[in-house]
N, C-alpha and C positions, 0 to 999 in steps of 0.2 A: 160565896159560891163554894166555898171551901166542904160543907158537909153536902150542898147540894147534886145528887146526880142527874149529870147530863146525858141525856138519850141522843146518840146518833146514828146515823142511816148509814149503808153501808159506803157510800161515796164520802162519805164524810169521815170514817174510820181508818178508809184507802189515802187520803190526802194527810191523816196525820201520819202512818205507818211511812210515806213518804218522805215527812217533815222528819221523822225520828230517825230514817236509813239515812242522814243528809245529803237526799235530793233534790230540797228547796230553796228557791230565794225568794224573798217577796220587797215586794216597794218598800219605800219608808215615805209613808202618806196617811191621812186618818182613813183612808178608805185601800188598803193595803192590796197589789195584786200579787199572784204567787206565780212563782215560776218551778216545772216539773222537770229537771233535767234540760235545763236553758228555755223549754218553752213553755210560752204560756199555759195556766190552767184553763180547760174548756170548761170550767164552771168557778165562774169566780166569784159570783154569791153565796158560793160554796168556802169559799176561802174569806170571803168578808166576816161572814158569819161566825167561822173559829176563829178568828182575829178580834172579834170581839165578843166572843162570850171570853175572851182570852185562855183559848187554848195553844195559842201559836203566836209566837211575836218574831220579830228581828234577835238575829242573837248577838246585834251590834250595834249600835247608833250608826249614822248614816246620814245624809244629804236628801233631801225634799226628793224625791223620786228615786233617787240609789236605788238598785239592788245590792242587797244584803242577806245574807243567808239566813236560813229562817231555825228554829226551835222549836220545841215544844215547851212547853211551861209547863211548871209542877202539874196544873190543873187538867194538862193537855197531856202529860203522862198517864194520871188517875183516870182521866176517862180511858183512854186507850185502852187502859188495861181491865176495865170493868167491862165484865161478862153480862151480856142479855139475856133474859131467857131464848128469843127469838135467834142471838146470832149463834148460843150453845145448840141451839136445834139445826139451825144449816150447817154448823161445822160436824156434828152427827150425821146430818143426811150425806155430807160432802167424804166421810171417811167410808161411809154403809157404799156409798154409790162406787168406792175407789176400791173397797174390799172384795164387790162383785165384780169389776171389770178384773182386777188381779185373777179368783177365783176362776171365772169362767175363762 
């Protein structure tokens, strides 16, 4: 997975930017839930998901259900920080749209 890039959607960029500010805990289970700021995620297929392409793990060992605080993993860095064509186009439109409310 190492040369491979990962495409993710913007809910999915949001939950690592979380994992990285450490905001997260998640389980320590094969099927991992994550926690945003003590509470559950409202999308936890969401969080299975980078759990297993392993972009985010425990940044601890832990007990069969623990909460433990979560990470990103190398692989979970590299994506974050790789630019889309599509998300370089919304953060254009999201500065053009910020420059006109300023302006006007």
């Amino acid at each position: 997975m190492d040369d491979q890039v990962i495409q993710l959607n913007h809910r999915e960029r949001a939950t690592l930017r979380a994992v990285a500010g450490g905001h997260a805990q998640m389980s320590c289970s094969c099927e991992p839930d994550l926690f945003i700021d003590g509470l559950a995620c409202c999308d936890q297929s969401t969080a299975h998901r980078l759990a297993h392409l392993g972009l985010l793990s425990p940044a601890r060992p832990g007990s069969p259900w623990e909460r433990v605080p979560a990470r990103l993993t190398e692989s979970g860095m590299r994506a974050l920080s790789h630019r889309t064509d599509s998300a370089t186009s919304l953060d254009t439109f999201s500065q053009v749209g910020t420059m006109t409310a300023v302006a006007g």
